[in-house]
C-alpha positions in Angstrom: 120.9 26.5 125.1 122.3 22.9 126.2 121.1 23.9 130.1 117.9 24.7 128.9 117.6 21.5 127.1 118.9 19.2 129.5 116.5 21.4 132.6 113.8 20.7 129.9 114.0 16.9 129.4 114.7 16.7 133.3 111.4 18.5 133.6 109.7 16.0 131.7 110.9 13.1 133.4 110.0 14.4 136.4 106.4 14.7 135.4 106.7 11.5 134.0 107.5 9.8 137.7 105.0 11.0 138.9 102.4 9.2 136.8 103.4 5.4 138.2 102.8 6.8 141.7 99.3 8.6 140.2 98.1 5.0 138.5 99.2 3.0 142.2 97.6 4.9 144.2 94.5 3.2 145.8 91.9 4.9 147.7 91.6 4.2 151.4 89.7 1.2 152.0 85.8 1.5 152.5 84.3 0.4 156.0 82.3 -3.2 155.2 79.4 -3.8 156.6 78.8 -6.3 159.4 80.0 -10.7 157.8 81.9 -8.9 155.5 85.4 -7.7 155.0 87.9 -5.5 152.5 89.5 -7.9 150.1 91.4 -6.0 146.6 92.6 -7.6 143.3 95.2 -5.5 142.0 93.7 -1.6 142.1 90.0 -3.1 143.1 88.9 -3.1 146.3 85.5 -4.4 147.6 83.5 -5.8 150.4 82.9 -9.5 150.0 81.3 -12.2 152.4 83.4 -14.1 155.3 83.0 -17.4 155.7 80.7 -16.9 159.3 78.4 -14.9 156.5 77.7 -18.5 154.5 78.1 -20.7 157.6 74.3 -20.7 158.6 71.3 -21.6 156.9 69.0 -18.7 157.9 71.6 -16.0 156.9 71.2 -14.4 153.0 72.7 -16.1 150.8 75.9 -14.3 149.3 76.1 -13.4 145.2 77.1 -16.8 144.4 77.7 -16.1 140.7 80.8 -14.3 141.7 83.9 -15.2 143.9 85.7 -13.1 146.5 88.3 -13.2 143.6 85.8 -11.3 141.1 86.2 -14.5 139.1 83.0 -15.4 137.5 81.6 -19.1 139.1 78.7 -20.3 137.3 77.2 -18.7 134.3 73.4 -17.4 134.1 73.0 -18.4 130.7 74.3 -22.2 130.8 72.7 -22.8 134.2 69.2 -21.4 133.1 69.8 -23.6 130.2 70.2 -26.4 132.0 67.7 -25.8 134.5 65.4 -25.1 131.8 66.3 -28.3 129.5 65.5 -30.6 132.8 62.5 -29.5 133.7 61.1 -29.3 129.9 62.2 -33.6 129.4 59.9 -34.4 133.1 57.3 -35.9 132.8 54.8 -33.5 134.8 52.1 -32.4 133.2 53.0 -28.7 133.1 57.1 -29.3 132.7 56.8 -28.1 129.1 55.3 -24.9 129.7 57.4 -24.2 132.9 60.6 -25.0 131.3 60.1 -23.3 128.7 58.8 -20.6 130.8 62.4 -20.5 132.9 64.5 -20.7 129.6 62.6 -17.3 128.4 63.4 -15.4 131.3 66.9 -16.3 132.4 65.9 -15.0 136.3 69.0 -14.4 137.8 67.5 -14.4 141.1 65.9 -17.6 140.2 69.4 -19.2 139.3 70.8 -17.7 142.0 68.9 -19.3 144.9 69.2 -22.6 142.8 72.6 -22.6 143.2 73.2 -20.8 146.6 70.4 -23.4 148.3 69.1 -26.1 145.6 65.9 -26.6 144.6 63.4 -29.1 145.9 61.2 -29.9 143.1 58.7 -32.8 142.2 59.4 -33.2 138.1 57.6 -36.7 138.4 54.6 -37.0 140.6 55.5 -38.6 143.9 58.8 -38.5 143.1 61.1 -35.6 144.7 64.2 -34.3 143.8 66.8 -31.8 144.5 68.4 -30.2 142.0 72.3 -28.9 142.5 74.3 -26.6 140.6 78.5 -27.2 139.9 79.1 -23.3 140.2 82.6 -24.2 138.7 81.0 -26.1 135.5 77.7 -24.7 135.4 76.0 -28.5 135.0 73.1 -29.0 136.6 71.9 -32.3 138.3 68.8 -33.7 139.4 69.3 -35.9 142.5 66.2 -38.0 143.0 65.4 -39.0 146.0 64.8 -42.6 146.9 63.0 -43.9 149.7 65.8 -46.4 151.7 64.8 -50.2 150.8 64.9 -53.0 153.1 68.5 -54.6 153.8 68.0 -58.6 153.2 71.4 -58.7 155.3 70.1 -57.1 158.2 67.3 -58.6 161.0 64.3 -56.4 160.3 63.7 -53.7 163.2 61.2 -54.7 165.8 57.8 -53.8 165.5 56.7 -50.7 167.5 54.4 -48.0 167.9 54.9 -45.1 165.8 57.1 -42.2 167.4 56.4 -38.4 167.5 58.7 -35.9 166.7 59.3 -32.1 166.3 62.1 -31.0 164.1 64.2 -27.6 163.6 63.4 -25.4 161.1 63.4 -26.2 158.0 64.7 -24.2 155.2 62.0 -25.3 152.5 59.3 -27.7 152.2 56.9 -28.0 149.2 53.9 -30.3 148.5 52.8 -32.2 145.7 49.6 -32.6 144.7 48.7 -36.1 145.6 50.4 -35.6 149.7 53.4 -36.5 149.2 56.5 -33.7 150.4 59.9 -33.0 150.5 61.6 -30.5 153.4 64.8 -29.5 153.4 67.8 -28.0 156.0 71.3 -26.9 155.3 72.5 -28.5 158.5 71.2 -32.3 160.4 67.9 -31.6 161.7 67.3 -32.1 165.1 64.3 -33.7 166.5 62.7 -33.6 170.0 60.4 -36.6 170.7 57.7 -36.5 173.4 59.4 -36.4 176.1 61.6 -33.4 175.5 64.8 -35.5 174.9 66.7 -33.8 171.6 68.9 -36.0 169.2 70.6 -34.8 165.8 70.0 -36.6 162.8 70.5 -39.2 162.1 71.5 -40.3 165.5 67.9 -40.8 166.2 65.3 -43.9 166.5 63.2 -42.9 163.4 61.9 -45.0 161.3 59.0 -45.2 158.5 55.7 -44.3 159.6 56.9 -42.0 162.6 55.3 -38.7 162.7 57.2 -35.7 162.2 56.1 -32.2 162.5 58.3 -29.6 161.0 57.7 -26.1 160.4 59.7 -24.5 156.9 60.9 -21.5 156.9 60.2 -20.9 153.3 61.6 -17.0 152.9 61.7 -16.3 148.9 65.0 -15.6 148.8 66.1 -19.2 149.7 63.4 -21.2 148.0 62.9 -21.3 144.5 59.6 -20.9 143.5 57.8 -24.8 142.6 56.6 -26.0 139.6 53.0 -25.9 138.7 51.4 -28.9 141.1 53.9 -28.3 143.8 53.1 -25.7 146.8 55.7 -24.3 149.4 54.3 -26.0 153.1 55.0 -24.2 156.1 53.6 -25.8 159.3 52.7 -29.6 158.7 53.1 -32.8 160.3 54.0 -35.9 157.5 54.6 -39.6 157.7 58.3 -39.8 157.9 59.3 -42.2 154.6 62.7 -42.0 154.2 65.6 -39.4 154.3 68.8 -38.2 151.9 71.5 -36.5 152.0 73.9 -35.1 148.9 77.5 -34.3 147.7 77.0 -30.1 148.0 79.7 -28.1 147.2 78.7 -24.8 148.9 77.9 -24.7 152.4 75.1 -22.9 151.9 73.2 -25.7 150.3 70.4 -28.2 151.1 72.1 -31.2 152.4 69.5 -33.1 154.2 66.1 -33.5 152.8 63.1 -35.8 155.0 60.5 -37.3 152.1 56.9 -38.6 153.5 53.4 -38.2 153.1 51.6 -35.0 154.9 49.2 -35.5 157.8 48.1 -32.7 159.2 48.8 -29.0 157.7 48.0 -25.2 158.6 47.8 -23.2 155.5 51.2 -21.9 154.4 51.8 -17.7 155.9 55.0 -17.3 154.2 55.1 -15.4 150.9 52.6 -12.4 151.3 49.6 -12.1 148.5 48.1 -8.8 147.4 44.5 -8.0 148.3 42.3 -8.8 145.4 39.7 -6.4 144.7 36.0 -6.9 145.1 34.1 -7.4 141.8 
């Protein structure tokens, strides 16, 4: 009776062993597709974006609203809130109803691209901005942009005719409704002048009044949509007023935006739109 007990309990213990080794085991790692690579947390496995994946402007941007940690950066709710909340106190005419509008749907697309790229957005008319997210905070900030004043320290620049450019793609551009626009790149822009010669921003001679012609690139998932009395611009020439760059805190975000006034335009191919029906 004793053998039977102790053959018994050793039974049980051996069954018990084998659960530990049951709970660690991990299934074979999953092939990742091409920018990305296997990364685990404990039992969890999953494919997650290297850093040549983020590196350029034209590539997707990755799931910012997670980490390669699975550790939640930047919350839908808070950001939409404080998207919302910004563009409802601007003084467009329309900010209301589009705030308001943005706070109703919590988009998570929407908030996505807004933090993944910022968002170039006219909230007062003639005045553009670029809004940025904190992905670790979820505050949102509304960077407005300032055209460069005069330095009374500094000989003013001699006069000269005004320059032509052609720029790199840009990864948005939108209009506002009285000419004025706002393009945008991830990376320093560079710009070819007339006679072929290339030079990066800002290591350039440009100056206010040169003519720039840039074409956006404009896909929807890297530009948030505009407000009401903005329009996405594709292929336009403007009157180069000023430039500004900002403290981003993901490479994958707008960190150079040119401001002017738009000159010439061809009318914008980028976002498709349905064939209406005749009447």
């Amino acid at each position: 009776m004793i053998r039977r007990i102790i053959r018994r309990k050793t039974s049980i213990f051996a069954i018990l062993g084998t659960i530990p080794l049951l709970m660690l085991s991990v299934p074979p790692a999953k092939a990742c597709p091409d920018g990305q690579y296997n990364q685990c947390l404990g039992f969890l496995c999953g494919c997650v974006p290297n850093g040549g994946t983020i590196s350029k402007a034209i590539n997707p941007v990755p799931d910012i609203l997670t980490t390669a940690n699975g550790v939640l950066h930047g919350n839908v709710h808070l950001i939409t809130q404080g998207v919302g909340a910004l563009v409802i106190g601007a003084s467009c005419p329309t900010c209301a109803l589009a705030g308001q509008t943005i706070l109703d749907h919590q988009n998570q697309v929407f908030v996505e691209t807004v933090v993944g790229r910022g968002w170039l957005v006219f909230l007062v008319t003639g005045s553009p901005s670029i809004v940025l997210v904190d992905t670790a905070t979820s505050i949102v900030t509304d960077y407005t942009i300032s055209h460069p004043k005069d330095n009374p320290l500094q000989p003013p620049r001699p006069v000269r005719s005004a320059k032509t450019y052609k720029a790199s793609d840009a990864l948005c551009a939108i209009r506002s409704d009285d000419g004025s626009v706002l393009a945008g790149w991830v990376d320093e822009p560079v710009l070819t002048d007339a006679a072929g010669s290339s030079y990066t921003f800002p290591h350039v001679d440009l100056a206010k009044g040169d003519l720039v012609k840039i074409h956006a690139v404009n896909k929807a998932a890297d530009c948030a949509a505009p407000l009401p009395g903005n329009r996405f611009i594709s292929d336009f020439t403007m009157s180069w007023q000023g430039s500004q760059n900002y403290p981003v805190l993901l490479p994958t975000e707008m960190s150079e935006t040119f401001t002017g006034v738009v000159t010439g335009e061809k009318p914008f191919k980028g976002h498709p739109v349905a064939p209406q029906k005749n009447k």
